[in-house]
C-alpha positions in Angstrom: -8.1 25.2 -8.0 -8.8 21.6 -8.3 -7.1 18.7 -5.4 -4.5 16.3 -6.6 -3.5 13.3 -4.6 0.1 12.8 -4.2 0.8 11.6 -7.7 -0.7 15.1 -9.1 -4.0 12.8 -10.1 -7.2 14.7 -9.6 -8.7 14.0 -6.3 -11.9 12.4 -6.4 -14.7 13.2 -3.9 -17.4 10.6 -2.8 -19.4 11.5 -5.2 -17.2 10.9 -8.0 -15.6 7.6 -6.5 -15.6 4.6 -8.1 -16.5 2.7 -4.8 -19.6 5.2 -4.8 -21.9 3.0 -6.0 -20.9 -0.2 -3.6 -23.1 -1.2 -0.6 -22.0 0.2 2.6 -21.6 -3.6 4.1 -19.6 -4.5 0.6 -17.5 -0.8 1.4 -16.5 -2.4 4.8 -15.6 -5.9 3.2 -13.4 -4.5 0.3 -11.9 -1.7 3.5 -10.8 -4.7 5.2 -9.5 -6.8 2.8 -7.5 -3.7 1.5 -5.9 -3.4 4.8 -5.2 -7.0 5.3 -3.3 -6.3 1.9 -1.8 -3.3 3.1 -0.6 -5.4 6.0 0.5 -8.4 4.0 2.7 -5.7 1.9 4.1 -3.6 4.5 5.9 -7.1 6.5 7.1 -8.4 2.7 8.4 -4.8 2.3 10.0 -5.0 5.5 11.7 -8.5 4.6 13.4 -6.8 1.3 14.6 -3.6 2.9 15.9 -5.6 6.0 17.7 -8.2 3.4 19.0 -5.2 1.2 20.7 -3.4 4.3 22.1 -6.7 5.0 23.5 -7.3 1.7 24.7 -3.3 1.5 27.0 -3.9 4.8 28.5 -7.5 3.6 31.5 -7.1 1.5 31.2 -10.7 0.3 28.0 -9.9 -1.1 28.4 -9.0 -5.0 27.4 -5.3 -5.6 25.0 -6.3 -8.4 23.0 -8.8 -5.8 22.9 -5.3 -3.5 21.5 -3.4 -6.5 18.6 -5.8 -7.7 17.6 -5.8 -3.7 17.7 -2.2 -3.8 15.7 -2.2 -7.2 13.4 -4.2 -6.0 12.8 -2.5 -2.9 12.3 0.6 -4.8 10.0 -0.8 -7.3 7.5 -2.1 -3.6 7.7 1.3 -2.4 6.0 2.6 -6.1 3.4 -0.1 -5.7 2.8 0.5 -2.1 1.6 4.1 -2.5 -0.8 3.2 -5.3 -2.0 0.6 -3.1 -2.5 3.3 0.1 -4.1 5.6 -2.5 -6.4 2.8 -3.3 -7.0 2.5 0.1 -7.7 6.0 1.1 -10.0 6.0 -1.7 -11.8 3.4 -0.2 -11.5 4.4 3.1 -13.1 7.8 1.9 -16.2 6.1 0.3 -16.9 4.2 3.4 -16.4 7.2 5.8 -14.6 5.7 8.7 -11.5 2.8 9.0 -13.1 -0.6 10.2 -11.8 -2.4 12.8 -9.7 -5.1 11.4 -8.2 -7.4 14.1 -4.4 -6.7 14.7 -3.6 -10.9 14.7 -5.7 -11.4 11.2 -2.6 -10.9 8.8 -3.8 -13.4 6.2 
């Protein structure tokens, strides 16, 4: 039986990656700039749920202005998980998580 990631696509292995073919120095570079991403999505995600539970408990905000926020919010998490399986795709060809300082957001 064959592995399927999360969104019932075939699960690559390394050889069949399409990082397989990178340098292991240009691996590490693209690991850490996907994390840096990964970072930089995760706080903007954070900022649109945060505002959406705000606008969900304020009865002078319109219901339509709580459902684009939800929408919206919804529509990050979608993107989010094909940017983590991008990164454990990565992360797989390279073999290990670099160290990425926890202060370097941007």
């Amino acid at each position: 039986m064959t592995e399927c990631t999360a969104s019932g696509e075939p699960a690559r292995n390394k050889a069949g990656s399409r990082y397989s073919s990178l340098k292991k120095d240009e691996l590490e570079a693209l690991a850490v700039s996907a994390i840096l991403e990964h970072r930089r999505l995760l706080d903007a995600d954070e900022a649109v749920y945060e505002e959406w539970l705000r606008a969900s408990g304020d009865p002078l905000v319109s219901s339509d202005v709580a459902q684009t926020l939800q929408d919206e919010y919804l529509a990050r998490q979608k993107q989010a998980q094909g940017q983590q399986e991008e990164l454990s795709e990565i992360l797989d060809a390279l073999g290990y998580v670099p160290v990425v300082p926890s202060g370097e957001k941007d």
